[in-house]
C-alpha positions as CSV (number, residue, x, y, z in Angstrom):
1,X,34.4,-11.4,46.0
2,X,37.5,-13.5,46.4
3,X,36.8,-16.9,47.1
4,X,39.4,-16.9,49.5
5,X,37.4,-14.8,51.7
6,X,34.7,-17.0,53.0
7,X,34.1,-19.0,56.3
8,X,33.0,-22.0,53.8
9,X,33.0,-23.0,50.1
10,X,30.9,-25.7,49.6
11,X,31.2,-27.3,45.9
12,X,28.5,-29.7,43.8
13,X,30.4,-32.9,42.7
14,X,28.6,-33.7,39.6
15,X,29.2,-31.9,36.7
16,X,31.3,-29.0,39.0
17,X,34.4,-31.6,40.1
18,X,33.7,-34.3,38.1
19,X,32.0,-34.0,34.6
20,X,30.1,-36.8,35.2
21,X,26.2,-35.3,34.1
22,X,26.1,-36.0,30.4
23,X,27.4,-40.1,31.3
24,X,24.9,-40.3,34.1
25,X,22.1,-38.6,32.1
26,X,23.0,-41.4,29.0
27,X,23.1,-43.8,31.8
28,X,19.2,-43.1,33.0
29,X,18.1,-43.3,29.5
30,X,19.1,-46.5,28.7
31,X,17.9,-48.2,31.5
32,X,14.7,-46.5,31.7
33,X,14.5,-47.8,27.6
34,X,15.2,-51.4,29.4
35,X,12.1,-51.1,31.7
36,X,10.0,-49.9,29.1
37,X,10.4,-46.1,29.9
38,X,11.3,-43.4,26.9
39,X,13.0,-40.5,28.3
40,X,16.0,-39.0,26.0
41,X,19.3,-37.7,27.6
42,X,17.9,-34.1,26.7
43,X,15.0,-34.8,28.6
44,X,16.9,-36.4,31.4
45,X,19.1,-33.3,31.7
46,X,16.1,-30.5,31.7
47,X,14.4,-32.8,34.4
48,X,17.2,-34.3,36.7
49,X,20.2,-32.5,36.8
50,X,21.1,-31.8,40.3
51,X,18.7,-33.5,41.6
52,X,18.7,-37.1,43.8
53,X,17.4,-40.6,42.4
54,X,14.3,-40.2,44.6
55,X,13.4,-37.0,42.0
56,X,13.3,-39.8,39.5
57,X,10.6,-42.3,41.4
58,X,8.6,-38.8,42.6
59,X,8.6,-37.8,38.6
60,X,7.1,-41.1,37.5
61,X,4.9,-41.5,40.7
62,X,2.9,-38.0,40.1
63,X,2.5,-39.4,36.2
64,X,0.7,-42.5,37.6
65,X,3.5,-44.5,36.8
66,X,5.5,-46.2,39.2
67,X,9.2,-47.6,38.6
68,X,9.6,-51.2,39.1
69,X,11.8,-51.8,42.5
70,X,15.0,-53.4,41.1
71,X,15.1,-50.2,38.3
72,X,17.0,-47.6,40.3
73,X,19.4,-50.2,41.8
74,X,20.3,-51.1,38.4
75,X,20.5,-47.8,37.5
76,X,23.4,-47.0,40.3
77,X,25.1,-50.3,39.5
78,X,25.1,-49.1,35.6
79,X,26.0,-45.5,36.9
80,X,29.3,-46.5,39.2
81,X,30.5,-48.8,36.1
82,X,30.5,-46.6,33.9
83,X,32.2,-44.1,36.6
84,X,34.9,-46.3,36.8
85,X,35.9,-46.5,33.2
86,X,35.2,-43.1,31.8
87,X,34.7,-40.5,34.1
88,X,37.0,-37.5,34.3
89,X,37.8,-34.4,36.0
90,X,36.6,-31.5,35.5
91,X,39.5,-29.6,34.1
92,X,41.5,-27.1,36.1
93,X,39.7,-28.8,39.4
94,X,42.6,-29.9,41.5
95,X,44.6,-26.3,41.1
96,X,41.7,-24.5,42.1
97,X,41.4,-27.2,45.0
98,X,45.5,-26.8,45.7
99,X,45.0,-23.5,45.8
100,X,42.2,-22.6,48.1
101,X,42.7,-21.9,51.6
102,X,39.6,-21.8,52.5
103,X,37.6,-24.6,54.2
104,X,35.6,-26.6,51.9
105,X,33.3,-29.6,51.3
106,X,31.3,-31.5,49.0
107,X,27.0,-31.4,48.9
108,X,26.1,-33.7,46.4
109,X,22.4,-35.0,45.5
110,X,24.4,-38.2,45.0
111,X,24.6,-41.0,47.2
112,X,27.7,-41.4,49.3
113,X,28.9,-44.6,46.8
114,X,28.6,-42.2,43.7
115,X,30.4,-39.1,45.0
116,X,33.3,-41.5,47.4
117,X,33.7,-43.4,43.8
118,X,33.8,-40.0,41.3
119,X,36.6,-38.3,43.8
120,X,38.5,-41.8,43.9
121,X,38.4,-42.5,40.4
122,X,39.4,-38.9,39.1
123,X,41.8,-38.5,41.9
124,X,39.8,-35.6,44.0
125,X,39.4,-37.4,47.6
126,X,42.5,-36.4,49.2
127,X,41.1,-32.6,48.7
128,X,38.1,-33.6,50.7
129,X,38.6,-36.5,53.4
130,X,35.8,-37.5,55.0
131,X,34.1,-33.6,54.5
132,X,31.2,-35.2,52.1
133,X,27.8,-34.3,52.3
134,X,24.7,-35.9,50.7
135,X,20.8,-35.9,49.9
136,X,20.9,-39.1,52.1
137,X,21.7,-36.9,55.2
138,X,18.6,-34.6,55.2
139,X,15.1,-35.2,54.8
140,X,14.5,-33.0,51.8
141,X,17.3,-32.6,48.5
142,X,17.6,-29.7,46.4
143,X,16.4,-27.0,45.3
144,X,15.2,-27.3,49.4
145,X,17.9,-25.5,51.0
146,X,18.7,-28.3,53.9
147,X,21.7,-30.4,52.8
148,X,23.4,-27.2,52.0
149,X,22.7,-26.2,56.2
150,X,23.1,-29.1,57.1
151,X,26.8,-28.9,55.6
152,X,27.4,-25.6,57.0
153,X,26.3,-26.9,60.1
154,X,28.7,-30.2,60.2
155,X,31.4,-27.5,58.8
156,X,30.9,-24.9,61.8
157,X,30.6,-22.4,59.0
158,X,28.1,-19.3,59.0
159,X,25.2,-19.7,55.9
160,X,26.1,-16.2,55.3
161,X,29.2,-16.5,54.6
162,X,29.8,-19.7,52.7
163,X,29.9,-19.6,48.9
164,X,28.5,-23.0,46.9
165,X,29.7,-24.1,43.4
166,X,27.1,-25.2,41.6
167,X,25.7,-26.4,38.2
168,X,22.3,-26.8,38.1
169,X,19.3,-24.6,38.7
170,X,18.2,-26.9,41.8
171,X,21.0,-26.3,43.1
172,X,21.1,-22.4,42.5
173,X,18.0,-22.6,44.3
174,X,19.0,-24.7,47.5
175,X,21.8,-22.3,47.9
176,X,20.3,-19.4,47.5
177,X,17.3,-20.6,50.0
178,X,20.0,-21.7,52.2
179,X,21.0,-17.6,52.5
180,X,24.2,-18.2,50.8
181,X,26.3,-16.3,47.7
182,X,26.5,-18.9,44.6
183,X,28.4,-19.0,41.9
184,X,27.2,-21.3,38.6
185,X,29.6,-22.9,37.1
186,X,28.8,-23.8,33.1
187,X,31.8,-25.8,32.1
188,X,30.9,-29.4,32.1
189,X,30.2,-31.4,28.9
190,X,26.6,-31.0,29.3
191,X,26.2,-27.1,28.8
192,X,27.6,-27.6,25.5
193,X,24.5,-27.1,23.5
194,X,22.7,-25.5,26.2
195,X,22.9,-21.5,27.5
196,X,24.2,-22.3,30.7
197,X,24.8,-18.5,31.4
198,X,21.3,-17.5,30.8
199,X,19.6,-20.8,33.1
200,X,22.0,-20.3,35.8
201,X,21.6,-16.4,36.1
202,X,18.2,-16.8,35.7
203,X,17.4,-19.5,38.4
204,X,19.6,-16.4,40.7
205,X,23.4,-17.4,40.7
206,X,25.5,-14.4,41.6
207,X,28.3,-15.2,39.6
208,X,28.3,-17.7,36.3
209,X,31.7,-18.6,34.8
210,X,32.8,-21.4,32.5
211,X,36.9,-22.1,33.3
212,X,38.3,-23.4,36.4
213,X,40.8,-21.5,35.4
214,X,38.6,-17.9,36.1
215,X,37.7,-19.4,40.0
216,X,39.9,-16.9,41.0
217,X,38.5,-14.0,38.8
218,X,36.2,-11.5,40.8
């Protein structure tokens, strides 16, 4: 279906704009091995990609252990530096951005800082504005399907006809909970070593490509 077509098109930020998973995941790691905590960036990947930093006290918490209050503010202070001197777009992003008519947004599981800083730094806000959407908005983050209604909502868009970008199988899930077509998209650093085609498909994505440059491909 052509892209083109919909009322919405609602992309991810991490790891679909930005490829920003792999430095976030290494970022988690290390300061979880600060605080005592082992948890590889492999590990960090299969538990918390797509999902919001609340995933990570909720993981702990129903393992009896509970983070230490100043952990996940260091985290997000070691997340946005690191932002600022390495991250990069995801190639082929801002001509698939130029390009699309359609009305569009951001849902991120990120805070507001994260995703305001990741489109600044990689040149991606002026495609965007103020249309920015996050897990802080809504009482439950993906795979629940409510900040992706919530952005259809604050876009005026119909569910049904709004296609979401997305990377992760949380996020596969929200969208397709949410009653709306999703395409995975497997081109970020972090499905290098991993079958993105086969997790994406699997967790229900309609559509799974690897290239910006095949957005357009239906």
């Amino acid at each position: 279906m052509d892209p083109g077509k919909f009322d919405l098109v609602i992309f991810d930020c991490d790891g679909v704009l930005v490829d920003s998973e792999l430095l976030s995941c290494r970022c988690l790691s290390e300061v979880l091995a600060e605080f005592g905590f082992e948890l590889c960036v492999e590990q960090a990947l299969e538990l918390f990609l797509g999902r919001s930093s609340a995933a990570i006290g909720h993981y702990y918490r129903e393992r009896g252990q509970v983070l230490p209050d100043r952990l996940l503010p260091h985290l997000k202070a070691r997340v946005l530096e690191t932002f600022a001197g390495a991250l990069q777009p995801i190639p082929g992003i801002g001509s698939v951005l130029s390009a699309l008519n359609s009305p569009h947004c951001v849902a991120s599981s990120s805070d507001i800082d994260r995703v305001s800083l990741s489109l600044d730094v990689t040149g991606l806000s002026s495609h965007f504005e103020d249309r920015l959407y996050t897990a802080q908005m809504v009482k439950h983050g993906k795979p629940a399907p409510d900040l992706f209604l919530y952005a259809a909502e604050k876009m005026r868009a119909d569910p049904s006809c709004t296609l979401v970008i997305e990377d992760s199988v949380s996020g596969v899930q929200a969208a397709k909970a949410a009653g709306m077509i999703v395409w995975g998209f497997v081109g970020g650093s972090h499905y290098r070593a991993r079958d993105g085609q086969a997790i994406l498909s699997a967790a229900g994505a309609d559509r799974v490509f690897a290239r910006m440059s095949d957005f357009w491909e239906t």
